[in-house]
Structure formats: structure tokens, C-alpha cells
N, C-alpha and C positions, 0 to 999 in steps of 0.2 A: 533412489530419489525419494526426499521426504513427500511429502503430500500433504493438502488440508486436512484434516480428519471429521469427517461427520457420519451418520450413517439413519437409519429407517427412523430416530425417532426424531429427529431434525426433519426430516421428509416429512412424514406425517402430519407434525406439527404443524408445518406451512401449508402443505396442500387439504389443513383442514380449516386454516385461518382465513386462505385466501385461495378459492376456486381456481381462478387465472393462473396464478404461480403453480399451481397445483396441477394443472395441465399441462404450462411448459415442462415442469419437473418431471413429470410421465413420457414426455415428447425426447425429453433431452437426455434422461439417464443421469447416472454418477458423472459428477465431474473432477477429474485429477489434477486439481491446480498444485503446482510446487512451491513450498515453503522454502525459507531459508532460517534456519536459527541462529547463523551466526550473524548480531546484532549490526556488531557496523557494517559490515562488507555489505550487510542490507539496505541500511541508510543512504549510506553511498549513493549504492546504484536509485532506490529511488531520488536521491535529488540528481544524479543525472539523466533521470528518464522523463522529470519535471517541463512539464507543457514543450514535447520534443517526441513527434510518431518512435512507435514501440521498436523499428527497423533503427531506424536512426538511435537510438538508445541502445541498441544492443550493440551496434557499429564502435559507438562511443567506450561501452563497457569492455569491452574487446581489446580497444586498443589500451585501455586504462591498464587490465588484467597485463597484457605485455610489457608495458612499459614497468609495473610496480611488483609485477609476480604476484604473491599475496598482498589481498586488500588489507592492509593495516594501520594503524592509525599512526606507528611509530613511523610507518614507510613512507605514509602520505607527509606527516610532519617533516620528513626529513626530503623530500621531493622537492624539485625547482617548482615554484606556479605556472611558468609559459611551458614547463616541457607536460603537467595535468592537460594547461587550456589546446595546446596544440593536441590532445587526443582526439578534437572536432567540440569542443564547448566556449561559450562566451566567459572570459576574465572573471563576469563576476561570479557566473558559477564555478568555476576553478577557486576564486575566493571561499564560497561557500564552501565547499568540500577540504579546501585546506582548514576552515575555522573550526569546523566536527570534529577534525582528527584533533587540533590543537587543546580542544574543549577536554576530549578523553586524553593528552598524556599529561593536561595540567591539572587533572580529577576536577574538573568543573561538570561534567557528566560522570555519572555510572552508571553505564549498562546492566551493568552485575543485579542491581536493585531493582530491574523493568519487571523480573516475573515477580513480585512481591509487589507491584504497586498498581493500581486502577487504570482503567483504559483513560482517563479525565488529567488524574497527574501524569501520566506516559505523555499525554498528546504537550502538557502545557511546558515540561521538561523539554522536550522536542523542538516544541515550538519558539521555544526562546532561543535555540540558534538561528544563524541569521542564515535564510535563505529556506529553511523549513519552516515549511505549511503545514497545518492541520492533516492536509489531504497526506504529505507526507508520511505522516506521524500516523497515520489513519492507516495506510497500507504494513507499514510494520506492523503494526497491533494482528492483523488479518495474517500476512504471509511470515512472519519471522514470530511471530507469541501465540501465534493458532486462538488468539480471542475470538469468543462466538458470536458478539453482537455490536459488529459496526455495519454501518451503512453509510457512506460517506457523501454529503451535501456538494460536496466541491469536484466528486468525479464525472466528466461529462457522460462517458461511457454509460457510468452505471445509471444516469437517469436520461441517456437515450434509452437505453432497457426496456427501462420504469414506463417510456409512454411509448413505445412500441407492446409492452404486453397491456396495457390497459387504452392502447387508441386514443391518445391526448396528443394534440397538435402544439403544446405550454404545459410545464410542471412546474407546479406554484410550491414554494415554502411548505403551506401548508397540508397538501397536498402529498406529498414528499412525506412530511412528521407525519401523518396519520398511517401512509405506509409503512415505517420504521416503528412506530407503536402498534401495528397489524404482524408484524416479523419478528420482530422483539420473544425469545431472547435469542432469537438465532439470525439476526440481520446479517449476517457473513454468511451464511450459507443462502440466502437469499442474492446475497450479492452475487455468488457463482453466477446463478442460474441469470440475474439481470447483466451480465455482462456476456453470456452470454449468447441473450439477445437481442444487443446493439449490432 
């Protein structure tokens, strides 16, 4: 099993930027979050995990994996849509997962291109399919390209975290950016630790 990769000087870093983080990171130890590098099969499953508990997402992927064997683009293209939606998702997420695959066998997307290009173009490439979010686009960069510094605004999780380690009852905007320029350049390994403790 791959794994995130970071190690003492990513630790350091933080728990000398920020006291608190610094303490849960002491409290918490290493954390072995699992990567995936194979591009779509990641995709995928993050827009089928999209605002859907993590149980119920894996239920989903489950039955995906069964039904299509390997996750591939050529499979999903060539897939009925109600026999995707009946894996337990709404039509239009079944839509959206059909339009990614579509996207990669008409070379409207290349993957092949994502480790050569910025976390900024990755998200906005992403983005422009329909049904991927940033947030989307934000966890690939973390679990499938091992980028060091995202911190993503749109994950609930990660900024219950945020105001369970700093005792904030509301996390403001800017509040938030000043944490992500306190974490910088290693906000993903930040992220671990606030996820954490949601």
C-alpha cells in the first residue's frame, strides 16, 4: 500500500510555525493516509464520495468495482448509465462519471500531463468537467500526485479540525488563509493531522 509521504522535516516545520498543530502532531504520531496514483480510478471514486458519508461511498465504489472490474475509462464509456446509477448514486452523478471517462477516450483531458503541470492548472483542468469541484480536484492533487501544499476551503472535515484545535465556535475566510499561509509549504501534511481531529 502506497502512502502519503512526508517525514521529520514537514513535522518540524509545523510544530515550529504553529504551537497547537505542534502538540496535536506530538499527540497524534505519523499518519498513514493511502495514495492512489492511478489518476482516474481516483477521480472517479472521489466524485462518487462527493457530499455522500465515507460508508456509503465505499458501499458505492464497491459495487462500481463489481460491476466494471477495472476502473477505466474505456469500461465506463462503454457502460450502460442506469446499470453506473443503480450502483446506489443519483442519474446525475452517474452523468458526471460517464462525462470524465468520455472527456479521456476523446483526449479532451490528459492525465499523462498532471505530474508536469501546477496544482492551479490541475484544479482548473478538473474543474471544467461537469460535476467536479475544486474540492475534487483538491484531493487528487493530495491522495493520487502526493502535492505538498493544499489545504482545501470547501472540505467540511478539514476545518472542523481547524476550530476543534484552535477552539473557534465559526471559521472565517480569513481566518482559514492565514492558517494555510502559517502551513504553507506543507498544507497537506497539515491537512492529516486536521482531519484528524474532526
Amino acid at each position: 500500500m502506497a502512502t502519503f509521504k512526508y517525514g521529520q522535516t514537514e513535522i518540524e516545520y509545523l510544530s515550529r510555525r504553529d504551537r497547537l498543530l505542534g502538540q496535536a502532531i506530538a499527540r497524534i504520531g505519523m499518519i498513514e493516509r493511502e495514495v492512489n496514483p492511478d489518476l482516474f480510478s481516483a477521480l472517479i471514486r472521489n466524485i462518487v464520495a462527493q457530499q455522500i458519508a465515507k460508508k456509503a461511498a465505499a458501499t458505492v465504489w464497491n459495487r462500481m468495482c463489481e460491476l466494471l472490474g477495472r476502473i477505466t475509462p474505456a469500461r465506463i464509456a462503454a457502460a450502460d448509465i442506469d446499470a453506473i446509477q443503480q450502483c446506489g448514486m443519483s442519474m446525475r452523478k452517474a452523468g458526471y462519471i460517464k462525462s470524465a471517462a468520455d472527456a479521456l477516450v476523446c483526449a479532451r483531458l490528459d492525465l499523462e500531463a498532471f505530474p508536469h503541470m501546477s496544482d492551479e492548472e490541475i484544479i482548473k483542468e478538473l474543474s471544467s468537467l461537469p460535476g467536479v469541484r475544486v474540492w475534487t480536484a483538491e484531493m487528487l492533487l493530495i491522495f493520487s500526485l502526493g502535492r505538498p501544499n493544499v489545504l482545501s476551503w470547501g472540505d467540511l472535515a478539514l476545518k472542523r479540525g481547524m476550530k476543534n484545535l484552535y477552539g473557534l465556535k465559526e471559521l472565517s475566510k480569513d481566518q482559514f488563509e492565514e492558517c494555510k499561509r502559517r502551513y504553507s509549504p506543507y498544507g497537506s501534511v497539515a491537512s492529516l493531522y486536521l482531519w484528524e481531529l474532526a
